[in-house]
GUFIDREN-392035 format. One line per 8 residues: number of its first residue (from 1); their letters; for each residue x, y, z of N, C-alpha, C, O. Coordinates in steps of 0.1 Angstrom, whole numbers, plus 2048, in hexadecimal, padded with zeros to 3 digits. Layout:
! residues N
NUM) A) X,Y,Z,X,Y,Z,X,Y,Z,X,Y,Z | ... .
! end
This chain:
! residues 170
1) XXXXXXXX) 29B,994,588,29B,99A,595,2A9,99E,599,2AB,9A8,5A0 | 2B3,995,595,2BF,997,599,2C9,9A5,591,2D4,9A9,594 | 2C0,9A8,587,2C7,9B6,57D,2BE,9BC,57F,2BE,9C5,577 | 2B3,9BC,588,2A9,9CC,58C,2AE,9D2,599,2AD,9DE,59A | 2B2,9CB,5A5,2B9,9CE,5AA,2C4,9DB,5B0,2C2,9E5,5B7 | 2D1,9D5,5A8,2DD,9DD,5A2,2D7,9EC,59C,2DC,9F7,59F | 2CB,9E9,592,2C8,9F5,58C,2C1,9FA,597,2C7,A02,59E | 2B7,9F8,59B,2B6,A01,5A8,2B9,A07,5B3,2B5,A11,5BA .
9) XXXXXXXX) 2C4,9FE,5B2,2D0,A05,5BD,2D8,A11,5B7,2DB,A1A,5BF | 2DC,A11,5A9,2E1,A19,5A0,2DA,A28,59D,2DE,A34,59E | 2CD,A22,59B,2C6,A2A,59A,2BF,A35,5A4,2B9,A40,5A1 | 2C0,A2F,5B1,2C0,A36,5BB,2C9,A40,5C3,2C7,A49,5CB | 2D6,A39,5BC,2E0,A3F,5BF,2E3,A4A,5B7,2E9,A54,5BB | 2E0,A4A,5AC,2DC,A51,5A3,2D3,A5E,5A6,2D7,A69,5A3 | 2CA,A5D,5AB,2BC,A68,5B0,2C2,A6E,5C2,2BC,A77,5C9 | 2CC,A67,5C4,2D3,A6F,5D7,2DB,A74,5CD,2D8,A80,5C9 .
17) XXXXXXXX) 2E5,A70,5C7,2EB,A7A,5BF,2E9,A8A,5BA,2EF,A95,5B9 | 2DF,A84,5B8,2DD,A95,5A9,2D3,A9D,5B7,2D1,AA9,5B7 | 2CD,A96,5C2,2C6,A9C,5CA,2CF,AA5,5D5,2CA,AAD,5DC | 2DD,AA1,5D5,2E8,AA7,5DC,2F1,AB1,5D7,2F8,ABA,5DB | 2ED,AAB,5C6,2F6,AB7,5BE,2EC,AC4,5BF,2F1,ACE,5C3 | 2E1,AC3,5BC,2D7,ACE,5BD,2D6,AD4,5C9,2D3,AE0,5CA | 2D8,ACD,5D3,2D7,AD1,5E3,2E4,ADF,5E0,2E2,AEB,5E0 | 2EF,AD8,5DD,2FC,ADE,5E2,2FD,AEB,5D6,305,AF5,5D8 .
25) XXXXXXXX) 2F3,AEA,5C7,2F1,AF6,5BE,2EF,AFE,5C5,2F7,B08,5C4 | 2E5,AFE,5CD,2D8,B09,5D4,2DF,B0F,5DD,2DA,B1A,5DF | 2EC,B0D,5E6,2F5,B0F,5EE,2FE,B1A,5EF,303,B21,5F7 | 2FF,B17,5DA,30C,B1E,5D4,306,B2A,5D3,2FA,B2B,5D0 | 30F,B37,5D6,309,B47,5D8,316,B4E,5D0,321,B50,5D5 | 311,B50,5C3,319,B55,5B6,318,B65,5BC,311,B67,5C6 | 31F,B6E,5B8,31E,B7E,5BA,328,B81,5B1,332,B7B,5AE | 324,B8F,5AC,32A,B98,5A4,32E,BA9,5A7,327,BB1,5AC .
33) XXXXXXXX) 33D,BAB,5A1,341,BB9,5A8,346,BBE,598,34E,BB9,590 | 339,BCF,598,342,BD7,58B,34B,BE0,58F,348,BEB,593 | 359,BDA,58D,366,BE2,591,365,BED,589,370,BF2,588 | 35D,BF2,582,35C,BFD,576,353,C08,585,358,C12,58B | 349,C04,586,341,C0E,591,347,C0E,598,346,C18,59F | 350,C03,59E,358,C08,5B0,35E,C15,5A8,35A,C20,5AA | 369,C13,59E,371,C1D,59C,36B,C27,59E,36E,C2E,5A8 | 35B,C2C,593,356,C31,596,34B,C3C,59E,346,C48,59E .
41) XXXXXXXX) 34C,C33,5A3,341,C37,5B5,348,C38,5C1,347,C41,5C9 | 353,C2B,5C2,359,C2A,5D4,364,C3B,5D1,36C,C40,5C8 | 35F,C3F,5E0,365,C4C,5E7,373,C4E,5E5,379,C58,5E2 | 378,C40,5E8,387,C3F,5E6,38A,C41,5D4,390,C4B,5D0 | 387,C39,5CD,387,C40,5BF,388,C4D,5B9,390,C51,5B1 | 37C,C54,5BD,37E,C5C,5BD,389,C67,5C1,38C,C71,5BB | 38C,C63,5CC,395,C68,5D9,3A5,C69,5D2,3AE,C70,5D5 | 3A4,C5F,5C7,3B1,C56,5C3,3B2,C61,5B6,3BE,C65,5B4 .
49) XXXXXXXX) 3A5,C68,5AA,3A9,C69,5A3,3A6,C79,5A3,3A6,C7F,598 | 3A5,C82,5AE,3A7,C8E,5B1,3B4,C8F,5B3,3B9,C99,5AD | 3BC,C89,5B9,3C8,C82,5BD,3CE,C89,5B4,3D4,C94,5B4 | 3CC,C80,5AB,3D5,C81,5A0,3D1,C8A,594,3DA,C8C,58C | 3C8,C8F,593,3C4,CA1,58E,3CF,CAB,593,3D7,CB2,58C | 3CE,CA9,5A4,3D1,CB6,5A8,3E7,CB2,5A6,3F0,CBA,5A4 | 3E8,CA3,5A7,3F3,CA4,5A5,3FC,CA8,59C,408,CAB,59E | 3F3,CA7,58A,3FA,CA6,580,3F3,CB1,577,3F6,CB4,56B .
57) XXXXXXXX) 3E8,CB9,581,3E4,CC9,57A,3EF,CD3,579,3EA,CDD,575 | 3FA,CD4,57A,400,CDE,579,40D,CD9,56E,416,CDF,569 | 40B,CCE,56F,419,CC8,561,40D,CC8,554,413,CC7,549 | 402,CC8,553,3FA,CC6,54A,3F6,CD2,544,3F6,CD5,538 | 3F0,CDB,54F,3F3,CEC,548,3FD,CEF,546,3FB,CF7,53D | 40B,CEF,548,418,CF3,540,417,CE9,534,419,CEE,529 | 414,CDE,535,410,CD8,527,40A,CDF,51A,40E,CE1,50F | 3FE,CE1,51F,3F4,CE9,518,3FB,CF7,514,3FC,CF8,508 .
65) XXXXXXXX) 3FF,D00,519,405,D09,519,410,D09,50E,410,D13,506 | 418,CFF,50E,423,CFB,507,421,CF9,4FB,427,CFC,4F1 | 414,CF2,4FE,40D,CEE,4ED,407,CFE,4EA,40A,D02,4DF | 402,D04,4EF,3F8,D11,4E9,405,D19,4E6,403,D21,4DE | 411,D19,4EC,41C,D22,4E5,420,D21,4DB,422,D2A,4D2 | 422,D0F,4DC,429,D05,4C7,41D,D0B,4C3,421,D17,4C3 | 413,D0B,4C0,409,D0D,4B8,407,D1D,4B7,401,D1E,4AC | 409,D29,4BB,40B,D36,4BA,418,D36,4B3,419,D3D,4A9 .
73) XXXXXXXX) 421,D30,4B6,431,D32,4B0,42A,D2C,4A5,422,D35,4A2 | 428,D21,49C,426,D1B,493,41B,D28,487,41F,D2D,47C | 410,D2B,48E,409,D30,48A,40E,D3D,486,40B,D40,47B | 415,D45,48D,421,D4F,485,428,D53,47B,429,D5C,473 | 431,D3E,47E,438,D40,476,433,D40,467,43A,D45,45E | 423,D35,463,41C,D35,45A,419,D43,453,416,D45,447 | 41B,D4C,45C,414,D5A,459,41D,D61,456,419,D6B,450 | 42C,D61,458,437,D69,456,444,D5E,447,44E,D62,441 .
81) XXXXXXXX) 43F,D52,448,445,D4F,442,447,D55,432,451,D5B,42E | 43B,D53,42C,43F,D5D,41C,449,D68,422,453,D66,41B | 44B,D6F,429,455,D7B,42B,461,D79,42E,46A,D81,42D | 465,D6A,433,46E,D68,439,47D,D63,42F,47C,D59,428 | 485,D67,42F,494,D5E,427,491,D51,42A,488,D4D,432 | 49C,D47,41F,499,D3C,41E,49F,D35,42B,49A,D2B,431 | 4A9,D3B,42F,4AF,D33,439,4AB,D3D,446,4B3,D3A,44F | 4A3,D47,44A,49C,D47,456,48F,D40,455,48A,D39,45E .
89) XXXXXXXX) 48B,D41,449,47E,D32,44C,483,D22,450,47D,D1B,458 | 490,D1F,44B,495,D15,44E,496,D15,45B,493,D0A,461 | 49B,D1F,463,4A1,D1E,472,492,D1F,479,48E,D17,482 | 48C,D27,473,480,D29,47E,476,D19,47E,471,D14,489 | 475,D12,472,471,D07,473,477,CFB,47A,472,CF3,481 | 487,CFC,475,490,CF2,483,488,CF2,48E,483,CE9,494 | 488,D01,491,488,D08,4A2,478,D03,4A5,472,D04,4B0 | 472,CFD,498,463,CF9,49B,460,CEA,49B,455,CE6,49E .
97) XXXXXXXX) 468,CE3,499,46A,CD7,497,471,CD5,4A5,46B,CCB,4AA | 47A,CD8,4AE,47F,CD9,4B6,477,CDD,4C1,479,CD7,4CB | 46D,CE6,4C0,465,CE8,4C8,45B,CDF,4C7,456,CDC,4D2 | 454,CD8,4BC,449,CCC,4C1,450,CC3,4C7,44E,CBF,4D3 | 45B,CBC,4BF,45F,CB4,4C5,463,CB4,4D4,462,CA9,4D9 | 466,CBB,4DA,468,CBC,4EA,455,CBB,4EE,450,CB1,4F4 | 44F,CC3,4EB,444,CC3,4EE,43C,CB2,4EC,431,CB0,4F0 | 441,CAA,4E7,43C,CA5,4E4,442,C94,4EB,43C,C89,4EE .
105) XXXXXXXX) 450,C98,4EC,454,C8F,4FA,44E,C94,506,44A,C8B,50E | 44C,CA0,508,446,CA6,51B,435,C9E,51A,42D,C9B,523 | 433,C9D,50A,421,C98,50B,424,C8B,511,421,C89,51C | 42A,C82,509,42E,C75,50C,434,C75,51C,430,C6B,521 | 439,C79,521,43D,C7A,532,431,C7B,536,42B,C72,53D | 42F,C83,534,420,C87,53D,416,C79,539,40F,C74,541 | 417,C76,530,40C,C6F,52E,40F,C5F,53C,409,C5A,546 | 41B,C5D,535,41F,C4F,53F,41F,C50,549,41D,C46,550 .
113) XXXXXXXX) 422,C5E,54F,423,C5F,55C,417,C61,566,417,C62,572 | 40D,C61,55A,400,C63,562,3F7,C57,55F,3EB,C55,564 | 3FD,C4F,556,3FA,C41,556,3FE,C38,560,3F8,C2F,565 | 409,C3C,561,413,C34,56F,40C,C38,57B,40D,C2F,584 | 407,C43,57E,404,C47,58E,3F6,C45,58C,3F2,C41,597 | 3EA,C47,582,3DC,C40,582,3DC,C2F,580,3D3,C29,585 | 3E7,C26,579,3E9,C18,57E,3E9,C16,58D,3E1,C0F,592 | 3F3,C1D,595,3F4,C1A,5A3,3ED,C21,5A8,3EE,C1D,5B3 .
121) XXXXXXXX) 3E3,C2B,5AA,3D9,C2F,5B0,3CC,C23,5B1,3C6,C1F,5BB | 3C9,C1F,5A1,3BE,C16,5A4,3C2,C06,5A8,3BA,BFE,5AD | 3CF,C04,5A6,3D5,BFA,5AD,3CF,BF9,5BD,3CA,BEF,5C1 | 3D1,C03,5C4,3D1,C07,5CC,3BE,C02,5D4,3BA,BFB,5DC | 3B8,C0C,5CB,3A9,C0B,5D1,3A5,BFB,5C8,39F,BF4,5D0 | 3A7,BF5,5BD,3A3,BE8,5BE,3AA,BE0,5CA,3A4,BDC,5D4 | 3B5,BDE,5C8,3B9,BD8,5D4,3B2,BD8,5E5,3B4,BD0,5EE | 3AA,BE5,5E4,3A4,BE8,5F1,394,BE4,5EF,38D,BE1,5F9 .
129) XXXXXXXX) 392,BE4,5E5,384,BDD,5E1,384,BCE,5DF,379,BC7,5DE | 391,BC8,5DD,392,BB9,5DB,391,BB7,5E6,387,BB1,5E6 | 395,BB8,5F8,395,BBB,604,384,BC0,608,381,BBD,613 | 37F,BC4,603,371,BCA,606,36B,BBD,5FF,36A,BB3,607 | 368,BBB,5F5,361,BAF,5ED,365,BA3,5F6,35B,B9D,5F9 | 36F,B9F,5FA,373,B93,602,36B,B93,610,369,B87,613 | 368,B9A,616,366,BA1,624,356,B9E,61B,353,B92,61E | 34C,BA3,612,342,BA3,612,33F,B90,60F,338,B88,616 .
137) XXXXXXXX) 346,B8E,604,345,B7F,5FF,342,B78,60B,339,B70,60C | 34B,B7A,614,34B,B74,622,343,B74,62E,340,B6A,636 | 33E,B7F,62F,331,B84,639,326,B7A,630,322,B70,636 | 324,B7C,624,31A,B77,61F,31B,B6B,618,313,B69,60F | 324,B62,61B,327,B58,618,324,B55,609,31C,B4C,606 | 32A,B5C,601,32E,B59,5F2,33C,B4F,5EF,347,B4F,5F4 | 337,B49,5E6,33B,B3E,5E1,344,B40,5D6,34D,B38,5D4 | 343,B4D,5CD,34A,B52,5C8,344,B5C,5C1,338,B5D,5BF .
145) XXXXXXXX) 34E,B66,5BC,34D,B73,5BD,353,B78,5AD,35F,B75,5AA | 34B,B7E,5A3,350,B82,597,352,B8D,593,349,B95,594 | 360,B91,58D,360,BA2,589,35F,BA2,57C,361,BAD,577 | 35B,B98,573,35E,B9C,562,351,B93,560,351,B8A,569 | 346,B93,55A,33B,B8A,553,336,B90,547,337,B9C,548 | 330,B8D,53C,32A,B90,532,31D,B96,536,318,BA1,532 | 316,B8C,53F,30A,B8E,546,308,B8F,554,30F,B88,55B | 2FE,B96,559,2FC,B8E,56C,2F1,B92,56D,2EC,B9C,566 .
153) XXXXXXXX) 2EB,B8A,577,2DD,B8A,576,2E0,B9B,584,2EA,B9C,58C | 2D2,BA5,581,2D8,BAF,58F,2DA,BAB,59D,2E1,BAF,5A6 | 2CE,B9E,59B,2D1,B97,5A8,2DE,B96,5B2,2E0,B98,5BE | 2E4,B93,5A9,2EE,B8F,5AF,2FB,B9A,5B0,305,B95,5B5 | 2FB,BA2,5AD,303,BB0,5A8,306,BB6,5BB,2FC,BB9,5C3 | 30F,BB6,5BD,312,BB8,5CA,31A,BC4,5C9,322,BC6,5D2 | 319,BCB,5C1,324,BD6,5BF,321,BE4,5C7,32A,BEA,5CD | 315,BE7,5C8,313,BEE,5D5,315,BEF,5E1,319,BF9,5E8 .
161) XXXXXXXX) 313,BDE,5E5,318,BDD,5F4,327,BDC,5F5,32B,BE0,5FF | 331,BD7,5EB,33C,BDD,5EA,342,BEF,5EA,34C,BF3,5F0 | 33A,BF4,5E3,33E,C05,5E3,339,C0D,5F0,33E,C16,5F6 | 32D,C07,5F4,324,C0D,601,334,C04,614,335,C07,620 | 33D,BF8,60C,340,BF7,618,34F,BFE,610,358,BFF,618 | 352,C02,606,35E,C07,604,35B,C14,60B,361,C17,615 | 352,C1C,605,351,C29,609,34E,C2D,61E,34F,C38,624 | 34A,C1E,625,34A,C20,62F,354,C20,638,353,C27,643 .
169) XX) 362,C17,633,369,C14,638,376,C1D,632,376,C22,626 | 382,C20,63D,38C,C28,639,39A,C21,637,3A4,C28,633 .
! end
């Protein structure tokens, strides 16, 4: 009688236990945000990558342009070369090797530089959706909030009400 006791006290404490851990399960309010469709969908995103079209359309068609010239010059010189002396084929291919290569640092500028200004663009609107997500987590009392999962049930997928308050708010 004296060791049934202790175990029922044990064991009772045991069943408030696991009946408080389950209480406090039921409590926890998981939610999930696809930072792939904010980019996608929120106004500002969009807003962010017109932006940067209309900023870097005119270094990109002189790009283009630059390249459809090397490649007319090239294409020429393919076609004139049988005719040409040994050392004007020499110069004219210098003068073609000199011309990709420039073309081909201006690609590389352009490339970084529109890497550099779409980093800080979406910098920008995540950062404003991390601010929107917190603001919803909070209204609705989420317990925590996921941007990366393998899986999520849709239930719990809050990414709408994220882009519907991004897109509402300025």
């Amino acid at each position: 009688m004296q060791q049934t006791l202790p175990r029922f006290c044990l064991a009772l404490l045991l069943g408030v236990l696991a009946l408080v851990a389950r209480a406090q399960a039921e409590d926890f309010r998981v939610g999930f945000v696809n930072t792939d469709r904010v980019f996608r969908e929120a106004n500002s995103a969009k807003v962010a990558q017109i932006k940067l079209e209309q900023e870097f359309a005119r270094r990109e068609k002189d790009l283009n342009d630059l390249g459809a010239s090397l490649k007319a010059a090239s294409d020429k010189f393919e076609r004139e070369a049988p005719t040409l002396t040994e050392a004007q084929r020499s110069q004219r291919q210098k003068g073609l090797i000199d011309q990709d290569r420039e073309f081909q640092r201006k690609r590389r500028e352009f490339q970084e530089d529109l890497n550099a200004r779409k980093n800080e663009e979406l910098q920008a609107v995540l950062d404003r959706a991390n601010r929107v997500v917190k603001q919803v987590a909070e209204q609705e009392k989420y317990d925590l909030i996921l941007q990366e999962a393998v899986y999520i049930n849709p239930k719990h997928d809050i990414t709408d009400k994220v882009i519907k308050a991004l897109n509402s708010t300025k």
